[in-house]
Short mmCIF file of the C-alpha atoms (twelve columns), coordinates in Angstrom:
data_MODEL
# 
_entry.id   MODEL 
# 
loop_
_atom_site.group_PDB 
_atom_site.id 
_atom_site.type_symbol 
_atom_site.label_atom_id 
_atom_site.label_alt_id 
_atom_site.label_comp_id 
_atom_site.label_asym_id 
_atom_site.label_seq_id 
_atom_site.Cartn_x 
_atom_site.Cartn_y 
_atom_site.Cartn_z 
_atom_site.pdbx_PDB_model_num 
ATOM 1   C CA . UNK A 1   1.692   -28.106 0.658   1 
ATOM 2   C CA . UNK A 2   -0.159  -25.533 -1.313  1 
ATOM 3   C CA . UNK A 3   -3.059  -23.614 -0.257  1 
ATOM 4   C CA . UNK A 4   -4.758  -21.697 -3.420  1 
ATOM 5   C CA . UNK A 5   -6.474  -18.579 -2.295  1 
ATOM 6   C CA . UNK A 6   -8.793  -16.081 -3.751  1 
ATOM 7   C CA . UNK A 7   -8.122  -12.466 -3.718  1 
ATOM 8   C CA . UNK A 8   -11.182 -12.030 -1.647  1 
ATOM 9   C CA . UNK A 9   -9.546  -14.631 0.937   1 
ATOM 10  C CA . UNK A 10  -6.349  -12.988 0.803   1 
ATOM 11  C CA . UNK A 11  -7.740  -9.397  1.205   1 
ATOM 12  C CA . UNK A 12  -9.692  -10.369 4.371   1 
ATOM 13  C CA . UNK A 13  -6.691  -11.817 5.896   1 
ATOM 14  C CA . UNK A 14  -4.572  -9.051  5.398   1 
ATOM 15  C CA . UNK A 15  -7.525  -6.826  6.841   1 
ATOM 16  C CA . UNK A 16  -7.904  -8.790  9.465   1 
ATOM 17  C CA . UNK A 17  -4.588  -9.150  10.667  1 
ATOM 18  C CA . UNK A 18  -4.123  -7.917  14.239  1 
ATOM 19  C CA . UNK A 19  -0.793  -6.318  13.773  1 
ATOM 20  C CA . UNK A 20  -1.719  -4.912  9.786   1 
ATOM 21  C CA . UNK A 21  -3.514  -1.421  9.759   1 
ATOM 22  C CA . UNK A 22  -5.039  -2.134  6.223   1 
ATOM 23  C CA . UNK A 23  -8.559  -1.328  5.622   1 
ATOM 24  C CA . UNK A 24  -10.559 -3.947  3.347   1 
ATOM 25  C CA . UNK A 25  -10.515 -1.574  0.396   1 
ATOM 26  C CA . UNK A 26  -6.577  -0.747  1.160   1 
ATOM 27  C CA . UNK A 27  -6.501  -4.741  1.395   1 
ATOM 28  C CA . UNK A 28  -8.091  -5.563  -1.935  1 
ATOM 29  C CA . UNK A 29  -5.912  -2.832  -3.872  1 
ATOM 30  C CA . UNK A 30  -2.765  -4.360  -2.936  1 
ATOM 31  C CA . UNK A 31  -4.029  -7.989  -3.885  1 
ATOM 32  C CA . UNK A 32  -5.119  -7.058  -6.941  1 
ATOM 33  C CA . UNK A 33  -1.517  -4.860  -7.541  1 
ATOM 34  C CA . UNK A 34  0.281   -8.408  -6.294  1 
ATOM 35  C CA . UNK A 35  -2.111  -10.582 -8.618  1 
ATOM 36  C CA . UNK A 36  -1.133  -7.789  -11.718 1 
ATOM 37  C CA . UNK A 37  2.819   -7.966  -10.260 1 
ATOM 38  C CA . UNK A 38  2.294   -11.710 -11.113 1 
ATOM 39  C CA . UNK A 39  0.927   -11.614 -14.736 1 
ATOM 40  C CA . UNK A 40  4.019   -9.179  -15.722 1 
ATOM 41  C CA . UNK A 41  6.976   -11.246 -14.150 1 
ATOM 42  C CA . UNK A 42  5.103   -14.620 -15.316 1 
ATOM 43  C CA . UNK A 43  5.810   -15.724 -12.253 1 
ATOM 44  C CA . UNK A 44  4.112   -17.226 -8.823  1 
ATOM 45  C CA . UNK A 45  4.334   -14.948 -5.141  1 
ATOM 46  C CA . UNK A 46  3.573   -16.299 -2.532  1 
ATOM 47  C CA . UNK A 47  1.101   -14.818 -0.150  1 
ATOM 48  C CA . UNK A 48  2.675   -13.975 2.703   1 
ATOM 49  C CA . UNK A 49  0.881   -11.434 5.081   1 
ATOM 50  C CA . UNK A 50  4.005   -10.952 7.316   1 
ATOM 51  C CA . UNK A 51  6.144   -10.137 4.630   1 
ATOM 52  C CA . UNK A 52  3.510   -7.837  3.022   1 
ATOM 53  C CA . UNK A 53  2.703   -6.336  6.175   1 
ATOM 54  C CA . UNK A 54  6.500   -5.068  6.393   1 
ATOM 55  C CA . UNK A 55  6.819   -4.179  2.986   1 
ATOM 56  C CA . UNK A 56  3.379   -1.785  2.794   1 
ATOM 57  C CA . UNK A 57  1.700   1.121   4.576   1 
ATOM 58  C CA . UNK A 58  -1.729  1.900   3.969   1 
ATOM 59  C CA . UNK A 59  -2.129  5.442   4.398   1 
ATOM 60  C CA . UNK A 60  -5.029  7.656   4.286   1 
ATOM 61  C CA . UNK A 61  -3.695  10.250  1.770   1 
ATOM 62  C CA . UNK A 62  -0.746  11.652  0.334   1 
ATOM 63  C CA . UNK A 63  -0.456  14.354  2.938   1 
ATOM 64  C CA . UNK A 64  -0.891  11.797  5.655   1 
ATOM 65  C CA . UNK A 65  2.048   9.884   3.769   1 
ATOM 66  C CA . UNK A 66  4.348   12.859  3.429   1 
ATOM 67  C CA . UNK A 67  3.644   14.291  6.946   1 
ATOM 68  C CA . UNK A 68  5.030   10.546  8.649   1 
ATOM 69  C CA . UNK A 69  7.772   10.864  6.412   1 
ATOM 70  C CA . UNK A 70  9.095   13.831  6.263   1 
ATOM 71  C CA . UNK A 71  7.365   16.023  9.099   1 
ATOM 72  C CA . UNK A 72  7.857   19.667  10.236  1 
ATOM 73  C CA . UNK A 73  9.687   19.676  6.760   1 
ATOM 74  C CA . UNK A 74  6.303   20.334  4.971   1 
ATOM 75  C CA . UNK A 75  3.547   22.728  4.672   1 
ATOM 76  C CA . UNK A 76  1.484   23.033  7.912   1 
ATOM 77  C CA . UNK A 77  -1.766  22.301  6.265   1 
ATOM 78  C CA . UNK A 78  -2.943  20.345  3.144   1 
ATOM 79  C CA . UNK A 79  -4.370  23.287  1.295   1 
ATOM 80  C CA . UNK A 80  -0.176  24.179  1.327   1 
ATOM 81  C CA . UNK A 81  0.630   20.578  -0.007  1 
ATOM 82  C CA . UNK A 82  2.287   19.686  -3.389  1 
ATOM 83  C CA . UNK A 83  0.219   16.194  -3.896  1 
ATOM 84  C CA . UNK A 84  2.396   16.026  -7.302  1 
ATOM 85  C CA . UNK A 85  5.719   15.885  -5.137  1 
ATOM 86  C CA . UNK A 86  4.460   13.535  -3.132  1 
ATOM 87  C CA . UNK A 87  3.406   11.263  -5.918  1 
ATOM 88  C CA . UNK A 88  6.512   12.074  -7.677  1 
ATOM 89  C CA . UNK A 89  8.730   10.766  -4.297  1 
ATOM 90  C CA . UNK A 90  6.885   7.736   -3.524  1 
ATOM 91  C CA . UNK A 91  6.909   6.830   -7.324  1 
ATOM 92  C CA . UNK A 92  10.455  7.678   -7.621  1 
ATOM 93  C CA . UNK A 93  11.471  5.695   -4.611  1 
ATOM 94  C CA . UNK A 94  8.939   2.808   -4.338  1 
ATOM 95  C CA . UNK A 95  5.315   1.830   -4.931  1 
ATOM 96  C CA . UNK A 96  2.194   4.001   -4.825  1 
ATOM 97  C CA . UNK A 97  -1.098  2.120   -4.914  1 
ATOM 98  C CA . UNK A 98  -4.363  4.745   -4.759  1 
ATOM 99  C CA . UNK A 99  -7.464  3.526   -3.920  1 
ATOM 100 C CA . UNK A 100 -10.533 4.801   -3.445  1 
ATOM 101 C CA . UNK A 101 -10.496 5.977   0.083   1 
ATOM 102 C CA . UNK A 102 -6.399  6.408   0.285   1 
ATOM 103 C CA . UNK A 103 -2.985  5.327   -0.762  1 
ATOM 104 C CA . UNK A 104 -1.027  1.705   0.310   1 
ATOM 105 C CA . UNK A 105 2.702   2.948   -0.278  1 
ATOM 106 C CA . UNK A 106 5.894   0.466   -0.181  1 
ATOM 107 C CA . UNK A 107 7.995   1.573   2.405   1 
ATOM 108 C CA . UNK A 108 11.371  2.464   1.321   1 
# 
């Protein structure tokens, strides 16, 4: 059984889910990266919030990112913070998805 969605449908679920932190603007940008990961592999994904939910952190900036990640390790403050590095790590290692509003980053 099949169940077609829209990427409005899809982002409210994954906003919605009780044990996701994604915002609705965090939730559209990584539907509309999946629906985009689709057209380049010609091929189908299937929706799967769990799954997604495991594989992607919505966080609300690079120094938020980098601070969970790599902690006392960094600059104390953001006005100390290398945003390129950051960008260059995530990139380097994973997926970085900015959004208006912050970042939804493949964890890795």
């Amino acid at each position: 059984m099949i169940e077609t969605l829209t990427t409005s449908e899809m982002a409210h679920r994954l906003s919605n889910d009780a044990y996701a932190s994604f915002s609705i603007d965090g939730a559209f940008a990584l539907v509309e990266y999946l629906e985009e990961l689709e057209e380049e592999l010609n091929e189908q994904i299937e929706f799967d919030p769990i799954g997604i939910r495991c594989d992607f952190t919505e966080y609300d900036s690079l120094f938020d990112w980098a601070s969970e990640y790599y902690g006392d390790d960094l600059a104390t403050s953001e006005d100390e913070f290398c945003e390129d590095w950051a960008r260059n790590e995530i990139e380097d290692n994973g997926t970085l998805i900015e959004f208006d509003g912050g970042i939804i980053v493949s964890n890795f």
